[in-house]
C-alpha positions as a printed Julia matrix, in Angstrom:
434×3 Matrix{Float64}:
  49.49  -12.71   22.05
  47.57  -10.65   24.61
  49.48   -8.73   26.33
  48.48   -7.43   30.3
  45.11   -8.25   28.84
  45.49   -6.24   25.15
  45.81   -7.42   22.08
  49.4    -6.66   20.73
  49.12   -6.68   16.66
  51.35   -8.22   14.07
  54.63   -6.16   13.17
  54.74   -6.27    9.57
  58.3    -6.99    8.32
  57.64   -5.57    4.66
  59.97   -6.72    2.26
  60.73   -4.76   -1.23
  59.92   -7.3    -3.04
  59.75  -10.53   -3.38
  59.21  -13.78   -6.21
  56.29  -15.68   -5.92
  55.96  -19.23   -7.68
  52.74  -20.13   -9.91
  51.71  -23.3    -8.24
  50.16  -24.5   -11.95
  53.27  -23.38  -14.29
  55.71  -22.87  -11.73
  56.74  -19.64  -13.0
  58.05  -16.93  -11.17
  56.49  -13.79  -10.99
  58.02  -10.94   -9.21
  55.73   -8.64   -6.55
  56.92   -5.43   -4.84
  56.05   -4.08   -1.62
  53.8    -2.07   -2.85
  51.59   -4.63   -4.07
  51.08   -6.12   -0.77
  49.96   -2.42    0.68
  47.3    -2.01   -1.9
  45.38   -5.08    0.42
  45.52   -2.4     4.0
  42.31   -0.79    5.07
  41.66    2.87    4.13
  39.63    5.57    5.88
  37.28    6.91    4.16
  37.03   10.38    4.65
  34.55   11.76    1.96
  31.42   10.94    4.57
  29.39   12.78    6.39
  26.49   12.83    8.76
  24.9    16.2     7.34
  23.19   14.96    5.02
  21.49   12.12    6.44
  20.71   14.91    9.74
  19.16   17.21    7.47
  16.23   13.86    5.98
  16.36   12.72    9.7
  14.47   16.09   10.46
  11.82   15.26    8.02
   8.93   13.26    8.91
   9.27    9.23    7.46
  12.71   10.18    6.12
  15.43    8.87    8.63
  15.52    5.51    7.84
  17.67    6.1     4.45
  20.76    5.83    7.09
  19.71    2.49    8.74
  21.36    1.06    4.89
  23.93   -1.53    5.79
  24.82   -1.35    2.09
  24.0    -5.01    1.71
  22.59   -4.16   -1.68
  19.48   -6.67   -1.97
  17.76   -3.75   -2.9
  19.39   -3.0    -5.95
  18.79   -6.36   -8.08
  15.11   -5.81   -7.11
  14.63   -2.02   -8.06
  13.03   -1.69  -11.31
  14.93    1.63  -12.11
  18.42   -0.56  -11.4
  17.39   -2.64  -14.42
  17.38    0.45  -16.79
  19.86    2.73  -14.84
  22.12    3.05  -11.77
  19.79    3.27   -8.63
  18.41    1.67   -5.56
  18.28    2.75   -1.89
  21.79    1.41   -1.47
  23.38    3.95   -4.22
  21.39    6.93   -2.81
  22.1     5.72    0.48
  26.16    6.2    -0.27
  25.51    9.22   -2.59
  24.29   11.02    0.05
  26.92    9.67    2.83
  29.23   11.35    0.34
  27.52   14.67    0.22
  24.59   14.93   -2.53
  21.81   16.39   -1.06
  18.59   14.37   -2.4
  16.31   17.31   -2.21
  18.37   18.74   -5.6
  19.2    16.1    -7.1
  17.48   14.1    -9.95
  17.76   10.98   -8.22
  14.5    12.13   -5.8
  12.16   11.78   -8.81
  13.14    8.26  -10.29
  11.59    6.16   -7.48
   8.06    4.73   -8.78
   7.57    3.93   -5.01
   6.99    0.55   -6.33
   7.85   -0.74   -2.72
  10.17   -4.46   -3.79
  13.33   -2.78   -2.02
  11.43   -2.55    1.05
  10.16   -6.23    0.36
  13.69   -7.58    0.37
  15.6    -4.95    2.79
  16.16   -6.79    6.09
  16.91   -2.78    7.92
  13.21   -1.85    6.51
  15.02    1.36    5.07
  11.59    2.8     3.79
  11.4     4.52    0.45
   7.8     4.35    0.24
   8.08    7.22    3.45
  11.72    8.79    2.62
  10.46   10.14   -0.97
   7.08   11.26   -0.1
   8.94   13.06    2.45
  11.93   14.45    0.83
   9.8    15.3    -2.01
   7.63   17.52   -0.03
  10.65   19.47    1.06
  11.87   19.7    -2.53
   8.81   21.1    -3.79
   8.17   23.76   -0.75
  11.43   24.87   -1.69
  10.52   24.8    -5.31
  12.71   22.13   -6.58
  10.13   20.03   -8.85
   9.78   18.72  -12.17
   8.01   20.76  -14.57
   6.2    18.21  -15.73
   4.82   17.44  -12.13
   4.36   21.11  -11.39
   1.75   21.49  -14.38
   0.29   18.02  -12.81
  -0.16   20.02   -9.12
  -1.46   22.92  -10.99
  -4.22   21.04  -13.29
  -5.31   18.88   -9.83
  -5.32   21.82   -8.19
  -7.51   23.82  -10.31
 -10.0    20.58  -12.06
  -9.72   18.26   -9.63
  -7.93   15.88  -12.07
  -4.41   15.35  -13.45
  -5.39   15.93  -16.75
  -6.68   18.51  -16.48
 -10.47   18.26  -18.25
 -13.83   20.05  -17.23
 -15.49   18.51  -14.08
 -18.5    18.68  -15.98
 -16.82   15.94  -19.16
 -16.6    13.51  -16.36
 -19.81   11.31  -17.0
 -19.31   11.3   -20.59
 -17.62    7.87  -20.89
 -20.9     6.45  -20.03
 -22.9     7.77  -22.95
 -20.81    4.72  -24.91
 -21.81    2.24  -22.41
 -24.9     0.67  -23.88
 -25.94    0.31  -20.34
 -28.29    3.04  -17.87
 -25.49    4.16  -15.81
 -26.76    5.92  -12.5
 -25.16    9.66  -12.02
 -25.95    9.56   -7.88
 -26.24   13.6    -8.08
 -28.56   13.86  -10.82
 -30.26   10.66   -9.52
 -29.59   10.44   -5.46
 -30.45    7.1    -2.98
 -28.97    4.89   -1.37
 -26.31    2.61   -3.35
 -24.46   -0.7    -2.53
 -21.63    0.21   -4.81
 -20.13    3.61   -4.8
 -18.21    3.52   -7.98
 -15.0     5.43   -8.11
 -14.0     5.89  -11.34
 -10.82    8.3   -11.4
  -9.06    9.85  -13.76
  -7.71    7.87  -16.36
 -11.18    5.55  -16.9
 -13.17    9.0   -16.6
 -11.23   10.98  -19.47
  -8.46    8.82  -21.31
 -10.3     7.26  -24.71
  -8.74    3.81  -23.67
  -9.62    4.04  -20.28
 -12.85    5.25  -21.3
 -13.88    1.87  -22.95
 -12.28   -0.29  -19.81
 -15.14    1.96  -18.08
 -17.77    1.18  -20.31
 -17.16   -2.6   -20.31
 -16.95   -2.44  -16.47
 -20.46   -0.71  -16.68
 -22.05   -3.52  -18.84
 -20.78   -6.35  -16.94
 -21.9    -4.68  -13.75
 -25.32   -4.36  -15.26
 -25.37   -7.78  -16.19
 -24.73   -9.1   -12.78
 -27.39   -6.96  -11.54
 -24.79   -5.04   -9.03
 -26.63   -1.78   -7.46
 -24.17    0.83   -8.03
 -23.78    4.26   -9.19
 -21.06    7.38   -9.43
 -20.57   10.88   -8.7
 -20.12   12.28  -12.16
 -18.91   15.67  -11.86
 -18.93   16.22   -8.19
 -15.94   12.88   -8.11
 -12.59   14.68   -7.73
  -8.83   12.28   -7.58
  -8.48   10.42   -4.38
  -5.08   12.13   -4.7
  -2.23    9.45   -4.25
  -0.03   10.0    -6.58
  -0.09   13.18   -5.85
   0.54   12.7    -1.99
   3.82   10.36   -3.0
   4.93   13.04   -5.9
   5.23   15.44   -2.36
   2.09   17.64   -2.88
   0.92   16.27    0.82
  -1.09   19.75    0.83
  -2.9    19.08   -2.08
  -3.37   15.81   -0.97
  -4.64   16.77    2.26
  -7.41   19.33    0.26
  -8.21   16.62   -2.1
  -9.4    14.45    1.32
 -11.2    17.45    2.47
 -13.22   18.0    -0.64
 -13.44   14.05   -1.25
 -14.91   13.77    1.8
 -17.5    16.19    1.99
 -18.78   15.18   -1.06
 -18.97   11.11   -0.21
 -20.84   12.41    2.75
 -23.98   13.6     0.64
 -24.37    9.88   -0.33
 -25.6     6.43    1.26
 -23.36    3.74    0.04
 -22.3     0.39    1.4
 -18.63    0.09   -0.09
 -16.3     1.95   -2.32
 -15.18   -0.16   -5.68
 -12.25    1.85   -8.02
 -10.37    0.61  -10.95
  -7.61    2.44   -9.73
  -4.93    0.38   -7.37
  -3.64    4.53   -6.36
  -7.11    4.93   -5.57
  -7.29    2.37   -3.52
  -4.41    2.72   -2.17
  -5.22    5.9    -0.87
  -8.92    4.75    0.66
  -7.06    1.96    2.66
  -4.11    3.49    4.03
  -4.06    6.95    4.08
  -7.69    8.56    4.29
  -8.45    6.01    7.85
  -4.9     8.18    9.18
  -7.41   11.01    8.73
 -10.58   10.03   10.44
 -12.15    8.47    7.12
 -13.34    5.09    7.07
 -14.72    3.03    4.29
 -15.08    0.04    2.89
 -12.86    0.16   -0.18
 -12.69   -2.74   -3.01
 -10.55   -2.94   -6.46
 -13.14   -3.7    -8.91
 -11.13   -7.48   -9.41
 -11.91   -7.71   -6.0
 -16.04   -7.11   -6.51
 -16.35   -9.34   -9.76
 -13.83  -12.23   -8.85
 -16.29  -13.97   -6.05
 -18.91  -13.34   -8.9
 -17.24  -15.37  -11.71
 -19.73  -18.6   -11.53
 -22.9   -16.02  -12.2
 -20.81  -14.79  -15.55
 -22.78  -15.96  -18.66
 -20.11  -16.41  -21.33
 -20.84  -16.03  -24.61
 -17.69  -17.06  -26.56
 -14.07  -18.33  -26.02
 -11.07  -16.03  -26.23
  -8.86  -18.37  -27.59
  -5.64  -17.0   -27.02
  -2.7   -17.12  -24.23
  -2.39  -14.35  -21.53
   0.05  -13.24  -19.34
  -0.54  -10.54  -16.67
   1.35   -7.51  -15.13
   0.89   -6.9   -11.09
   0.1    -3.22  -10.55
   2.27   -2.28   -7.76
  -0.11   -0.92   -5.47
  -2.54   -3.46   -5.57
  -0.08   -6.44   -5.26
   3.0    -5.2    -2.88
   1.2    -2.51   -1.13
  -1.79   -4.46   -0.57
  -1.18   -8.26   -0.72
  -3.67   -8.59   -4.02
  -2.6   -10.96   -6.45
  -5.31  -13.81   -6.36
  -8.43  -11.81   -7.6
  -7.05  -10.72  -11.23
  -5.82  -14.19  -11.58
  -9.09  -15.73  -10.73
 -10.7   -13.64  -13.64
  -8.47  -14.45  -16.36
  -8.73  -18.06  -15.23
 -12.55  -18.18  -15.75
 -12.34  -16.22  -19.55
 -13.35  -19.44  -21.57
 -10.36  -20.66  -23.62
  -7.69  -18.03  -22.48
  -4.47  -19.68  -21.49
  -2.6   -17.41  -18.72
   1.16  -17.75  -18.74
   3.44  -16.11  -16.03
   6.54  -13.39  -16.49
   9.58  -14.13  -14.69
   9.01  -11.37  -12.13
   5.49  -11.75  -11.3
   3.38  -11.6    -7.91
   5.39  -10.49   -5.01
   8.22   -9.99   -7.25
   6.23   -8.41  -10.33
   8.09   -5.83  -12.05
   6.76   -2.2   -11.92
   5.13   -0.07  -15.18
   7.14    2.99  -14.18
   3.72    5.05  -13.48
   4.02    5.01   -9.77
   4.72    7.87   -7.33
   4.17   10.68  -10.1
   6.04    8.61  -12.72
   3.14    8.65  -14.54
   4.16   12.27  -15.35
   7.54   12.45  -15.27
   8.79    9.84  -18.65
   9.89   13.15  -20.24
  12.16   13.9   -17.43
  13.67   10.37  -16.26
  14.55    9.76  -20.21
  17.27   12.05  -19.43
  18.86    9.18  -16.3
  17.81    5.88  -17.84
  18.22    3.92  -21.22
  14.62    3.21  -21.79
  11.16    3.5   -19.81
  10.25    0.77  -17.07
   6.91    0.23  -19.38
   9.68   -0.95  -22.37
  11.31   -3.3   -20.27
   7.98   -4.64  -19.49
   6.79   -5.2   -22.54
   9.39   -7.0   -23.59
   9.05   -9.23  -20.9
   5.38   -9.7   -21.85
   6.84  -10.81  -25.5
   9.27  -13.12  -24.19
   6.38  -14.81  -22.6
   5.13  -15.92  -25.87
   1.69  -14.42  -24.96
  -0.45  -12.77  -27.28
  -2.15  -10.45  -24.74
  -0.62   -8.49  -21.79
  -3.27   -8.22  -19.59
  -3.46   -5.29  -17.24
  -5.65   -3.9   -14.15
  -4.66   -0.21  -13.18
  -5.61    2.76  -15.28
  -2.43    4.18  -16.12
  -1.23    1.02  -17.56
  -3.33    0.33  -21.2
  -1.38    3.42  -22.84
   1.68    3.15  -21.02
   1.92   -0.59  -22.59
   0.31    0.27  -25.76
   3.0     3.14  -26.36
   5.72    0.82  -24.94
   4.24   -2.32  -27.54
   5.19    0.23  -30.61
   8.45    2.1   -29.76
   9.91   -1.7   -28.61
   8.42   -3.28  -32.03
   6.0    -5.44  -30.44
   2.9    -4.06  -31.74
   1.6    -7.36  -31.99
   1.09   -7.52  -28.37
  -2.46   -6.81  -27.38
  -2.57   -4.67  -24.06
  -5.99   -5.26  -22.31
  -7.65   -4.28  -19.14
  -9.14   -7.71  -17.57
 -12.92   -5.87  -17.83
 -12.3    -5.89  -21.69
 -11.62   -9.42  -21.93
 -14.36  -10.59  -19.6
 -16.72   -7.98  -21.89
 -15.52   -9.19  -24.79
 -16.11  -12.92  -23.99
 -19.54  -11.93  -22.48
 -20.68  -10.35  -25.67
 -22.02  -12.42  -28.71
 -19.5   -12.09  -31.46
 -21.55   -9.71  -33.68
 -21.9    -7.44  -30.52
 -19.59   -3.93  -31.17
């Protein structure tokens, strides 16, 4: 009872022990003291603020201590489902003294941005690892894996590494003119951004080819850099080489300036990414389009030559669905591929489960073998099976060969992994076409 206006509590009159009935069998059982302490609060005393000082100071990073350790995150996080992570777990690891900017932990987030869908304290990884990432690196913690990426973007332009000059050679395949705006310059409508993967990868190379005959057969006006195209640099930004990234705009720049263009289109969801959000923070202004985006409004002008008859299900790239609300555009393609039947994963659309390629993880499945018990793309792919579909159909460069590697080493090999610009080439094509 309160007490000159304070609460008095309880006195505890602890027995040593004391027989409790079973209210079902009525048997006795017999509890000590003891027992009944094990239920009092304890202080923890293995916390700290030093840690979480030491992320507030970099730039995005503080909100890792807003967690309430609610833990929606963790169900959502793909890495969860194939390890022990989530912004809650870091979020007590370093309460308890593990400083991110060593620890492996910093390098398993694909940035792949469903915690942040679900966290009702907005604790932002798609900020906190870009940022804690550049600190690691300036102080020379990084993968080496992701160290030889820096270095080959650094010194071609491109994370794999390959002459400037090999850029333009996917098109010799096409069976279509393809316009090379240095070698031939004027005005364009579509500035085509191809990126690394369709620009040097053999099975991105023939998603780029079929994206150049379809484009020619809708009579689009477009063209592409060839050699003078460098990365847009995303991945690279969010692996925490910001001052790479920030040289990659520089030269990107320049060189878009040498050209009249109405709009941007990339296959690349990074790409885009990076054209949307990040290059307007730096003065640069475009009009920027996934290429689903450019052919879906285009589907009723599509002469199709053939059916595909088979059934379809489709994986969300991250960055084009959660970072950037896409999800209709892809779907409205596959829809209009005579006699495909699309069929939906479990985690799909706003909940769509990520390939494991995002935020450097493209380049880092050598390193986060060591902390998980198989790759995201595995756990993927065997969602694709379950699906009973025959084709996984994808729309973001780095996915064909993630899939296609993940399809063989899970012993689904006879899932198909397709870009959506193969299928709609394919079904455009008369069926004695190569």
């Amino acid at each position: 009872m309160p007490i000159g206006g304070r609460k008095v509590p309880p006195k505890a009159v602890e027995k040593e022990s004391v027989a409790v009935s079973s209210t079902i069998s009525g048997r006795e059982v017999e509890l000590s003291g003891m027992w009944n302490r094990m239920f009092e609060p304890r202080v923890l005393t293995e916390t700290g603020p030093d840690g979480f000082a030491r992320l507030a100071e970099l730039d995005g990073a503080a909100s890792l201590e807003w967690c309430y350790g609610c833990g929606k995150c963790v169900p959502v996080c793909p890495v969860d489902s194939v390890g022990e992570y989530g912004p809650r777990k870091l979020h007590r690891k370093v309460q308890t003294g593990t400083n991110l900017l060593t620890d492996p932990d910093l390098w398993l987030c694909t940035t792949c941005m469903n915690c942040l869908r679900v966290c009702p304290k907005e604790v932002d990884m798609i900020q906190i690892m870009p940022a804690a990432r550049e600190a690691a690196v300036g102080e020379g913690n990084v993968p080496s894996e992701l160290q030889d990426v820096f270095e080959k973007t650094f010194r071609y332009g491109n994370a794999l590494g390959e002459n400037p000059r090999r850029r333009a050679q996917w098109t010799r395949g096409a069976g279509v003119p393809v316009r090379i705006l240095p070698s031939e310059p004027g005005p364009v409508d579509v500035l085509f951004y191809v990126e690394d993967y369709w620009s040097y990868h053999p099975r991105g190379q023939q998603a780029a080819q079929a994206f150049a005959r379809i484009a020619t057969a809708l009579g689009i006006d477009w063209g592409i850099l060839g050699h003078e195209e460098k990365t847009l640099g995303d991945s690279q930004r969010l692996a925490g080489e910001k001052g790479l990234f920030d040289a990659l705009v520089e030269d990107v720049t320049a060189t878009l300036a040498k050209y009249e263009f109405t709009r941007i289109v990339t296959p690349d969801p990074h790409g885009f990414n990076a054209l949307v959000k990040e290059y307007p923070k730096r003065g640069h202004h475009f009009d920027v389009l996934h290429y689903t985006q450019l052919l879906s409004p285009l589907v009723d002008r599509i002469e199709w030559k053939r059916p595909l008859d088979a059934k379809v299900t489709f994986h969300d790239p991250c960055y084009l669905g959660r970072h950037n609300g896409e999800y209709d555009a892809p779907r409205t393609l596959l829809r209009a591929i005579p006699g495909l039947e699309l069929v939906e994963m479990g985690r799909c659309r706003e909940n769509g489960y990520c390939c494991g390629g995002g935020g450097g993880g493209m380049w880092l499945d050598g390193f986060t073998r060591d902390y998980t018990s198989e790759r995201l793309s595995e756990r993927r792919v065997r969602e694709a099976a379950d699906s009973g579909a025959d084709i996984l159909a994808v729309c973001c460069p780095y996915e064909v060969s993630r899939f296609e590697d993940a399809a063989k080493s899970t012993g689904n090999a006879h899932l198909q992994v397709r870009d959506i610009v193969e299928l709609m080439d394919e079904a455009m094509r008369d069926g004695g076409d190569s």
